[in-house]
N, C-alpha and C positions, 0 to 999 in steps of 0.2 A: 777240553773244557778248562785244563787249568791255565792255556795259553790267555784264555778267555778274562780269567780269573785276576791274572798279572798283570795285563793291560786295564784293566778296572781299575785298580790300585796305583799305578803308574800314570793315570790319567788324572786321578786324585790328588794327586801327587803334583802335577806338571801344573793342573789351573790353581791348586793354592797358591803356590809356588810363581805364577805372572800376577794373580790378585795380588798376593805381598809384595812382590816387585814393583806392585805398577803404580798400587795406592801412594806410595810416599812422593810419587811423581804426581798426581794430580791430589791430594790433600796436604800434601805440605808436614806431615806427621809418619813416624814408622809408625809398621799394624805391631800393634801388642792389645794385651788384654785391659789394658788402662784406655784403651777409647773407650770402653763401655762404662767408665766412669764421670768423663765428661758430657756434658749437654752442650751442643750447639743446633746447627741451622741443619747439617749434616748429618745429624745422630743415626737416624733410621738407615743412612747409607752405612756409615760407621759400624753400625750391627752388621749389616751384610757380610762387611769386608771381614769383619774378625769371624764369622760365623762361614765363610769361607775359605778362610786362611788356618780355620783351626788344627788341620793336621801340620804346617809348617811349624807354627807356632808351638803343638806338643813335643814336635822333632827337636825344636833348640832346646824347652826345658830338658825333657831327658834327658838328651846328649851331656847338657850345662850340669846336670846335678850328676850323670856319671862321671865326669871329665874331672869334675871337681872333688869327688869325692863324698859328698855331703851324705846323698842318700840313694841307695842302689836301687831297693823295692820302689822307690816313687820313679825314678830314671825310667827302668822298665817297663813301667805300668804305663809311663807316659809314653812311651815309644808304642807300645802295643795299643794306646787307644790310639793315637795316630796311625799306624797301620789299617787300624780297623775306624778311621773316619774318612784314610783316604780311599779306601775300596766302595763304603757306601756312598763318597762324594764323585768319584769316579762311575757309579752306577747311573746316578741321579744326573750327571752332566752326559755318559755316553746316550742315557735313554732321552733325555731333551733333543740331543742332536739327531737323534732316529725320529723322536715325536715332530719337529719341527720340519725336516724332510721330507 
């Protein structure tokens, strides 16, 4: 079960992790949480991408505020919600590819 459990997480992990990769190849912008501040033609896609990317996106604050020093409790708390956005985003994309099958 918990083999089950890791590959959830790791799956969450791998599609943020191509969304973020891939977005800056066809929009011309890195994903950060500053698209959700501009309006354009793309917005509604724009939300996606960040709304799919959001566990890479938690992984760099973290990592950036422990690495640097600034603030340990927020680093943490942002690695743990990333943990815990890429296991339910991993659930939601394994169960699509069962639903879709």
């Amino acid at each position: 079960m918990s083999i089950a459990y890791l590959f959830a997480l790791l799956t969450g992990f791998v599609f943020a992790g191509f969304v973020s990769s891939v977005w800056p190849l066809l929009g011309g912008r890195d994903v950060s949480f500053s698209l959700l501040r501009q309006t354009s033609f793309l917005a509604p896609l724009e939300v996606l991408v960040v709304v799919f990317s959001v566990p890479v996106l938690l992984l760099k604050l973290g990592v950036g505020q422990i690495s640097s020093g600034h603030s340990m409790p927020i680093g943490f708390s942002a690695i743990g919600g990333a943990i815990m956005c890429s296991f339910f985003q991993g659930v939601v994309v394994i169960s699509g590819a069962y639903f879709i099958s």
